[in-house]
Jmol script that loads the backbone (N, CA, C; Angstrom):
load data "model"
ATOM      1  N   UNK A   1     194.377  55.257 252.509  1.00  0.00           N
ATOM      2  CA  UNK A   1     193.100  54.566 252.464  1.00  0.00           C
ATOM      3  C   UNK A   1     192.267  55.110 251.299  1.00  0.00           C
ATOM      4  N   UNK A   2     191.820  54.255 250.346  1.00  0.00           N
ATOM      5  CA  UNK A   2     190.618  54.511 249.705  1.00  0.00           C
ATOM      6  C   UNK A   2     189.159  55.210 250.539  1.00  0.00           C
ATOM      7  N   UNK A   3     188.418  56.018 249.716  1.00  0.00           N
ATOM      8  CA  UNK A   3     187.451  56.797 249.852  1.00  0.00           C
ATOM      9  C   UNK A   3     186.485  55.715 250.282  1.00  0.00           C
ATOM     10  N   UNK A   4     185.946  54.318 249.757  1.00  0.00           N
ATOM     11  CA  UNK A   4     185.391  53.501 250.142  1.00  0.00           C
ATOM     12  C   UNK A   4     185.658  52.913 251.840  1.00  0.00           C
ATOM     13  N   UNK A   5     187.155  52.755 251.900  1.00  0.00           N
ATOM     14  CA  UNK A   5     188.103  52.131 253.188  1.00  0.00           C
ATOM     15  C   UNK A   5     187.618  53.588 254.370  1.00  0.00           C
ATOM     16  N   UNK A   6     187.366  54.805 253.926  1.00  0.00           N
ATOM     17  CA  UNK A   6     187.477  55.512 254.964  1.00  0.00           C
ATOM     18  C   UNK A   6     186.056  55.703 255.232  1.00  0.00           C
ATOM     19  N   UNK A   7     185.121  55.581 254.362  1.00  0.00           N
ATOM     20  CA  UNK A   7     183.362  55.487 254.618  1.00  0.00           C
ATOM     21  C   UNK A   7     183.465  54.269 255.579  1.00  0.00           C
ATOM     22  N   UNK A   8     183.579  52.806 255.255  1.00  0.00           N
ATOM     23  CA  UNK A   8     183.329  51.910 256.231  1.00  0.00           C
ATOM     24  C   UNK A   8     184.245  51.976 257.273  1.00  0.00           C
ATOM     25  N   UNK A   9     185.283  52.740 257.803  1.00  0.00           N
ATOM     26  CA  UNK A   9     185.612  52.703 258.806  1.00  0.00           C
ATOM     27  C   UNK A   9     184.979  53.858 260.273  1.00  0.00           C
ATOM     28  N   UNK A  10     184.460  54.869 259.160  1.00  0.00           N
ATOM     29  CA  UNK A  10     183.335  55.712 259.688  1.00  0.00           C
ATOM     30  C   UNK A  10     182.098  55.473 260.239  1.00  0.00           C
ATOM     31  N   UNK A  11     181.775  54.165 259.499  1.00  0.00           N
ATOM     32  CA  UNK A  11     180.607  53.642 259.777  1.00  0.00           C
ATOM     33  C   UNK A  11     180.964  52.361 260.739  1.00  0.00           C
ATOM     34  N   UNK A  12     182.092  51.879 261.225  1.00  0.00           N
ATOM     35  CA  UNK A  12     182.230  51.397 261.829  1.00  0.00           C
ATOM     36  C   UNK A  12     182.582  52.009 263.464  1.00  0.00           C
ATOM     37  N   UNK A  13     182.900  53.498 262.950  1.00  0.00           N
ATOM     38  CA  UNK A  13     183.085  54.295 264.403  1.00  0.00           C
ATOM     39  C   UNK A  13     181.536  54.489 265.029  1.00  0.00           C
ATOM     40  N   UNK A  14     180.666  55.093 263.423  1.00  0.00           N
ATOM     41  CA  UNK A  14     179.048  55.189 264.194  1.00  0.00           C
ATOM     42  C   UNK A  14     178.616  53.596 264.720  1.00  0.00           C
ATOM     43  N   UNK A  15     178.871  52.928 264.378  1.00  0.00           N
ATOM     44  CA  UNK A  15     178.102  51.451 264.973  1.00  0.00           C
ATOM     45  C   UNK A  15     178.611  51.301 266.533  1.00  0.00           C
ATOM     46  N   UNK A  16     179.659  51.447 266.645  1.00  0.00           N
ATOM     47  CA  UNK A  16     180.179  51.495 268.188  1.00  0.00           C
ATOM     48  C   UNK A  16     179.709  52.538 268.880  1.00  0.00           C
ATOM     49  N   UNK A  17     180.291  53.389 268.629  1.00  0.00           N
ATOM     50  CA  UNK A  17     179.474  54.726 269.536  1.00  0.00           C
ATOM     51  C   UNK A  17     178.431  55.313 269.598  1.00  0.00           C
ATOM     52  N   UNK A  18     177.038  54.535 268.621  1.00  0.00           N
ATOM     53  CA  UNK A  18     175.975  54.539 268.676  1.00  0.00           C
ATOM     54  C   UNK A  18     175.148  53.833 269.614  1.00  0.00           C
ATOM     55  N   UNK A  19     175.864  52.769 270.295  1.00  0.00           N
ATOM     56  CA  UNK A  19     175.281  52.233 271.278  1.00  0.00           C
ATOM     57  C   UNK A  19     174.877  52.829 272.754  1.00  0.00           C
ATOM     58  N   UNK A  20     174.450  52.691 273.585  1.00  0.00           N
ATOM     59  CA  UNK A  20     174.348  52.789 275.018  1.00  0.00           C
ATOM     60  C   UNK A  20     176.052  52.880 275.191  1.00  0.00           C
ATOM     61  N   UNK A  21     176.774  51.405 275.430  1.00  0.00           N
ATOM     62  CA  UNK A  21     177.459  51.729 275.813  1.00  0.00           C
ATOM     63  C   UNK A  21     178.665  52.311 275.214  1.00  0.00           C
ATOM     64  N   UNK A  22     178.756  52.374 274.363  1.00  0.00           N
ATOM     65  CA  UNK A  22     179.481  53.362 273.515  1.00  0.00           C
ATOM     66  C   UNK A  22     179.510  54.989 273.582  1.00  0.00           C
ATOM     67  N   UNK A  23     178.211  54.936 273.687  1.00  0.00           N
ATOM     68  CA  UNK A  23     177.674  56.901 274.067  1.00  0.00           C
ATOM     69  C   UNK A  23     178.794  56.651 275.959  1.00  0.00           C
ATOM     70  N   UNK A  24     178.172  56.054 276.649  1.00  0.00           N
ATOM     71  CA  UNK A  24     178.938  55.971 277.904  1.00  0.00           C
ATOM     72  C   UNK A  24     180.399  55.970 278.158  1.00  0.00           C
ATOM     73  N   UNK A  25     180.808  55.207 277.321  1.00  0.00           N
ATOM     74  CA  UNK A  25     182.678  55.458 276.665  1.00  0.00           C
ATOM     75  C   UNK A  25     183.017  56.368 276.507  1.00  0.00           C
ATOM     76  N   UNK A  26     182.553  57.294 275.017  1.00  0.00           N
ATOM     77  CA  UNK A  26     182.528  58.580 275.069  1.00  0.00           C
ATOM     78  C   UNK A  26     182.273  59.711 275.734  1.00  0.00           C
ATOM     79  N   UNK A  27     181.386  59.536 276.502  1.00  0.00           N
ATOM     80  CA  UNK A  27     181.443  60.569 277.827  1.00  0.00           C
ATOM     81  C   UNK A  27     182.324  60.589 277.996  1.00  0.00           C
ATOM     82  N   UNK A  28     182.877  59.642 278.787  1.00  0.00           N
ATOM     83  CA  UNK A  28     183.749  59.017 279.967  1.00  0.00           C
ATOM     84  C   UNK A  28     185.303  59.516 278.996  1.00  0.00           C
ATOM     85  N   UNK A  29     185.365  59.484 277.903  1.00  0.00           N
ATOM     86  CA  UNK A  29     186.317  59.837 277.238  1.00  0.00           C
ATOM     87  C   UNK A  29     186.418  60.910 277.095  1.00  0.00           C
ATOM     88  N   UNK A  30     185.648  62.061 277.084  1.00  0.00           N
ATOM     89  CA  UNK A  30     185.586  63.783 276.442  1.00  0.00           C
ATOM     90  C   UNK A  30     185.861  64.207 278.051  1.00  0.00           C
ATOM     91  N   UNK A  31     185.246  63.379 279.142  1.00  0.00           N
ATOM     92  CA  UNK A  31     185.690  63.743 280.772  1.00  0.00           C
ATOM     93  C   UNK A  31     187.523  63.508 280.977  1.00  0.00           C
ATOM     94  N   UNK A  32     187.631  62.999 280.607  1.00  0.00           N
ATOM     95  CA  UNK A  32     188.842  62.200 280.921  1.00  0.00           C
ATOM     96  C   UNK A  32     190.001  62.718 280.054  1.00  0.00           C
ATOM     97  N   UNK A  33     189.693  63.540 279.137  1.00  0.00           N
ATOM     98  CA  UNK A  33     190.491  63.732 278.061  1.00  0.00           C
ATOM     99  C   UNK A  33     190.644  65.383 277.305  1.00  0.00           C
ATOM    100  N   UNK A  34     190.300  65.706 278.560  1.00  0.00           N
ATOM    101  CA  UNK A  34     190.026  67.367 278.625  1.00  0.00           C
ATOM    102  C   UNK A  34     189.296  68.047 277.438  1.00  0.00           C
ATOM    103  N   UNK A  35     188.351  67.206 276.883  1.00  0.00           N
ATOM    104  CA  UNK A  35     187.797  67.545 276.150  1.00  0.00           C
ATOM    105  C   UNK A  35     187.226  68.849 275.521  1.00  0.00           C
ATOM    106  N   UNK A  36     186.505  69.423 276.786  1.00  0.00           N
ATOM    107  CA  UNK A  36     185.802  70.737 277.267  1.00  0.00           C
ATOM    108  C   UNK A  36     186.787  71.796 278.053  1.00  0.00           C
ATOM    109  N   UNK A  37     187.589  70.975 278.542  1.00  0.00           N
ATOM    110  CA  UNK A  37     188.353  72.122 279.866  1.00  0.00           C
ATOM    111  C   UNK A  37     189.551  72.606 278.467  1.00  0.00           C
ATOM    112  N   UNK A  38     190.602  73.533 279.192  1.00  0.00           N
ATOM    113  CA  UNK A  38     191.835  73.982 278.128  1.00  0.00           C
ATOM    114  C   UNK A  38     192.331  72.903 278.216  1.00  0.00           C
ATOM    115  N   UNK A  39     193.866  72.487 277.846  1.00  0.00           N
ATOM    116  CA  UNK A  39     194.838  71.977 278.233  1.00  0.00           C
ATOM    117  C   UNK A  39     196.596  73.214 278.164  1.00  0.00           C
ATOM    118  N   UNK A  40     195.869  74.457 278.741  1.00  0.00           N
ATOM    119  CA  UNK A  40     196.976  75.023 278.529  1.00  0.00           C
ATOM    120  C   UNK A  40     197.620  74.367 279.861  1.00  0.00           C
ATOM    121  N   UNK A  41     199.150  74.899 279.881  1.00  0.00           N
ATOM    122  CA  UNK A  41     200.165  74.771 281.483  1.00  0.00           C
ATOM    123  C   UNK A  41     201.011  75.335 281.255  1.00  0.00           C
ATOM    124  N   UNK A  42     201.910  75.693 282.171  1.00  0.00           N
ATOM    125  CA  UNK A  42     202.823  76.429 282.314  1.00  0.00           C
ATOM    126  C   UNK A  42     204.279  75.559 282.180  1.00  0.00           C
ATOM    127  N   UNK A  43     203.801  74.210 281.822  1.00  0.00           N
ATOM    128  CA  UNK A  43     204.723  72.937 281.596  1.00  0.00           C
ATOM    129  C   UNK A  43     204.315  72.400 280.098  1.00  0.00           C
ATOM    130  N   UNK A  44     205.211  72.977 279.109  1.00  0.00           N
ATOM    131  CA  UNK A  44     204.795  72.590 277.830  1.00  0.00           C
ATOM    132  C   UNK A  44     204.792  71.104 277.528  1.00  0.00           C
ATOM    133  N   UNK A  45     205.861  70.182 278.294  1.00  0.00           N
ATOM    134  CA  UNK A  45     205.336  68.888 277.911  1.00  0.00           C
ATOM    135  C   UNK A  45     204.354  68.401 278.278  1.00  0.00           C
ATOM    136  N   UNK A  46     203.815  68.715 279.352  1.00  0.00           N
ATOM    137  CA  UNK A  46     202.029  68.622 280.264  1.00  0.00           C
ATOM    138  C   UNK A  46     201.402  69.303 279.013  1.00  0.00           C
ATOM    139  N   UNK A  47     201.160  70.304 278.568  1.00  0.00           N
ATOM    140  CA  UNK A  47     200.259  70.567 277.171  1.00  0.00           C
ATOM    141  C   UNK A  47     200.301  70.112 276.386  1.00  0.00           C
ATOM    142  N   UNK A  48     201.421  69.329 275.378  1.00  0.00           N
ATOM    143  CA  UNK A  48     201.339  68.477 274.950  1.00  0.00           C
ATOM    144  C   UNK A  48     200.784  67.359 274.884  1.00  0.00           C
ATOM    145  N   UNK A  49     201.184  66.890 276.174  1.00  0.00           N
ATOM    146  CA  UNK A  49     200.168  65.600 276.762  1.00  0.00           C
ATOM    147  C   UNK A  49     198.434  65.566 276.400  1.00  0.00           C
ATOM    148  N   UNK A  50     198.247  66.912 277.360  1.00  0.00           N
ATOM    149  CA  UNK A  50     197.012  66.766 277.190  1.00  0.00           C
ATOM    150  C   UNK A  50     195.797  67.104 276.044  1.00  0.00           C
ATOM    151  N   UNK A  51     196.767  67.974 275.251  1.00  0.00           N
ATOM    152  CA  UNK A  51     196.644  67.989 274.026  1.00  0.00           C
ATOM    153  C   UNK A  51     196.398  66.682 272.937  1.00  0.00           C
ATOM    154  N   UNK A  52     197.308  66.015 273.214  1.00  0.00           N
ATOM    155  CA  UNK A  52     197.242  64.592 272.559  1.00  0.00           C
ATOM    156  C   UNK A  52     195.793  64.009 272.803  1.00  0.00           C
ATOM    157  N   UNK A  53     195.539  63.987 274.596  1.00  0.00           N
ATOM    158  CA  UNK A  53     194.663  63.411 274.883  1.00  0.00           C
ATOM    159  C   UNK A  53     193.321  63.817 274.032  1.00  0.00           C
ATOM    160  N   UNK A  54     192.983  64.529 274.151  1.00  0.00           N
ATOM    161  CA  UNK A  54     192.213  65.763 273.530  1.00  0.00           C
ATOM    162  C   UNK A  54     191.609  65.559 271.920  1.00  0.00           C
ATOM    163  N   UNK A  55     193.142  65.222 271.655  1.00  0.00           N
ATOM    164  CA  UNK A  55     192.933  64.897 270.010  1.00  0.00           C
ATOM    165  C   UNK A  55     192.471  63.776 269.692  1.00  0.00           C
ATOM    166  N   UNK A  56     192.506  62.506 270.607  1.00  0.00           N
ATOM    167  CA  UNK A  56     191.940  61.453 270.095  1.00  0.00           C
ATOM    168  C   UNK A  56     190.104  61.484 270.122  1.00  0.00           C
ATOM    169  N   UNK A  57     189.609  62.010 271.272  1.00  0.00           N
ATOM    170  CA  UNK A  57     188.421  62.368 270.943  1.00  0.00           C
ATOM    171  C   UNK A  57     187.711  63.469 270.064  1.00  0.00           C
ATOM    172  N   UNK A  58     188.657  64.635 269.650  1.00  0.00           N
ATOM    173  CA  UNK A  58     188.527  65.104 268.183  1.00  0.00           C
ATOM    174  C   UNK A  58     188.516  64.109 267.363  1.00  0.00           C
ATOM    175  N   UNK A  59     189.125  63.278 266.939  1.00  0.00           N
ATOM    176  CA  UNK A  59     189.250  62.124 266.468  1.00  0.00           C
ATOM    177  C   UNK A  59     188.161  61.846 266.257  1.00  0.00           C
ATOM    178  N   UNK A  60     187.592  61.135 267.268  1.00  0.00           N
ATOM    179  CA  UNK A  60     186.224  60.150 267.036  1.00  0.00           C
ATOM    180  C   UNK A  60     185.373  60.966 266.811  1.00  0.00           C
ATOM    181  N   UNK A  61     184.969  62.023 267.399  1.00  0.00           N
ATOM    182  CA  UNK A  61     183.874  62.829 267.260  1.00  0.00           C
ATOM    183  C   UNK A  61     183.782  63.333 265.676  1.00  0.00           C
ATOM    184  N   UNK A  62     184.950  63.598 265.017  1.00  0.00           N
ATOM    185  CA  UNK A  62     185.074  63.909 263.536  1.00  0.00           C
ATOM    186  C   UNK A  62     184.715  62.168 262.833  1.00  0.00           C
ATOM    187  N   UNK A  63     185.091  61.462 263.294  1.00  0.00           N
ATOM    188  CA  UNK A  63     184.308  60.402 262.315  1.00  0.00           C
ATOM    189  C   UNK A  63     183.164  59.593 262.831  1.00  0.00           C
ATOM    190  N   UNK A  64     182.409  60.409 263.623  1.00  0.00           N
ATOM    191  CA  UNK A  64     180.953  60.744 264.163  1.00  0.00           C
ATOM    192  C   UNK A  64     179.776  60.905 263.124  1.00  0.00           C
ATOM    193  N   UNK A  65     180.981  62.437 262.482  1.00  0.00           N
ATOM    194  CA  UNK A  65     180.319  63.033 261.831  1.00  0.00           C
ATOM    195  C   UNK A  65     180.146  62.057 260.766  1.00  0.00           C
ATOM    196  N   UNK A  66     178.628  63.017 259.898  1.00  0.00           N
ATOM    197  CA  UNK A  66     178.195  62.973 258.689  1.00  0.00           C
ATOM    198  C   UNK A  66     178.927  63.472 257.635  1.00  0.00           C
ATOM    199  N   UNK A  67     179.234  62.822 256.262  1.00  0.00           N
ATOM    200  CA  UNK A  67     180.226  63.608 255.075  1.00  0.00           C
ATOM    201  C   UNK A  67     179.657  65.306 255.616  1.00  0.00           C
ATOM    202  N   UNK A  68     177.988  65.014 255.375  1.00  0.00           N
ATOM    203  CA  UNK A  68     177.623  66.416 254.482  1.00  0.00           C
ATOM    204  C   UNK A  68     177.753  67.768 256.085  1.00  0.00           C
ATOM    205  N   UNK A  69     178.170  66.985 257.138  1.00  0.00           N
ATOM    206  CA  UNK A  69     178.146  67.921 258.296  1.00  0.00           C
ATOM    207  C   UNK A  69     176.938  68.582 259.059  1.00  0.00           C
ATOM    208  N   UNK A  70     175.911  67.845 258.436  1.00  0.00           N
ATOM    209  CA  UNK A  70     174.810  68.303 259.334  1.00  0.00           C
ATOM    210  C   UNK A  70     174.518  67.886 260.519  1.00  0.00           C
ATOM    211  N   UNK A  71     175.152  66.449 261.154  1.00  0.00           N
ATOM    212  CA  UNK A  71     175.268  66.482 262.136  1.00  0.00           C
ATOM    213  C   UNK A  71     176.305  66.238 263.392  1.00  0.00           C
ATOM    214  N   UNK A  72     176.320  66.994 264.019  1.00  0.00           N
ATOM    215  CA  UNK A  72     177.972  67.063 264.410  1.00  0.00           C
ATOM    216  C   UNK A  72     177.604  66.840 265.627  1.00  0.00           C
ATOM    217  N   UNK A  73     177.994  65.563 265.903  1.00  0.00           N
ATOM    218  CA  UNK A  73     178.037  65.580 267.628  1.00  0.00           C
ATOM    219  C   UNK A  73     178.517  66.355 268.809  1.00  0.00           C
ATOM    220  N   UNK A  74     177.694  66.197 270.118  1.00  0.00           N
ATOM    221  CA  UNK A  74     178.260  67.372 270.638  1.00  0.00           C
ATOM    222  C   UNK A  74     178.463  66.280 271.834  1.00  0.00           C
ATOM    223  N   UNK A  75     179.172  66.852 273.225  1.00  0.00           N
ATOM    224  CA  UNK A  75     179.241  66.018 274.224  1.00  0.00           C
ATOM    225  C   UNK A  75     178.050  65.147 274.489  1.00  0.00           C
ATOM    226  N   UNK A  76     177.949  64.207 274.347  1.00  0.00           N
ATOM    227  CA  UNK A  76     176.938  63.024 274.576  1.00  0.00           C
ATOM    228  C   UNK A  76     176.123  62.962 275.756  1.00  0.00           C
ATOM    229  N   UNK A  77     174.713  62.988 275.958  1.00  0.00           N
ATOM    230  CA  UNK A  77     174.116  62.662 277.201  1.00  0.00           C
ATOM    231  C   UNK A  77     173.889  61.154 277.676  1.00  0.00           C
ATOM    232  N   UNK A  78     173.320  61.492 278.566  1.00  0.00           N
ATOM    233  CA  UNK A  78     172.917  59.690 278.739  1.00  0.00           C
ATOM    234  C   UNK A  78     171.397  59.522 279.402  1.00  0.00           C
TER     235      UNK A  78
END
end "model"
wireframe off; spacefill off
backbone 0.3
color backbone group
């Protein structure tokens, strides 16, 4: 992706998850997706798993962010 292609797709992550219900998604996603908790186990394909899970809301939350990083979202209230 072009530098242009990855700004508007950033800005297409803030337009969604800037909403009401978008902030509510995201909760519901950082709950759901062990966001906060570990995902260690004593069953490495279960860490994996939840690891994955995990990463997709790293994901969004990194194209949350601002280039310059001043503001970095944190678990969302409502």
């Amino acid at each position: 992706m072009t530098p242009q292609e990855i700004e508007n797709l950033k800005a297409a992550y803030r337009l969604v998850f800037s909403t009401p219900d978008g902030k509510r998604v995201l909760k519901d996603l950082q709950a759901r997706c062990n966001f906060l908790q570990t995902t260690w186990s004593d069953k490495p394909n279960e860490t994996y798993f939840l690891e994955g899970q995990r990463h997709v809301v790293l994901w969004i939350m990194s194209m949350l962010r601002d280039d310059d990083h001043r503001e970095r979202p944190t678990q969302t209230e409502e």
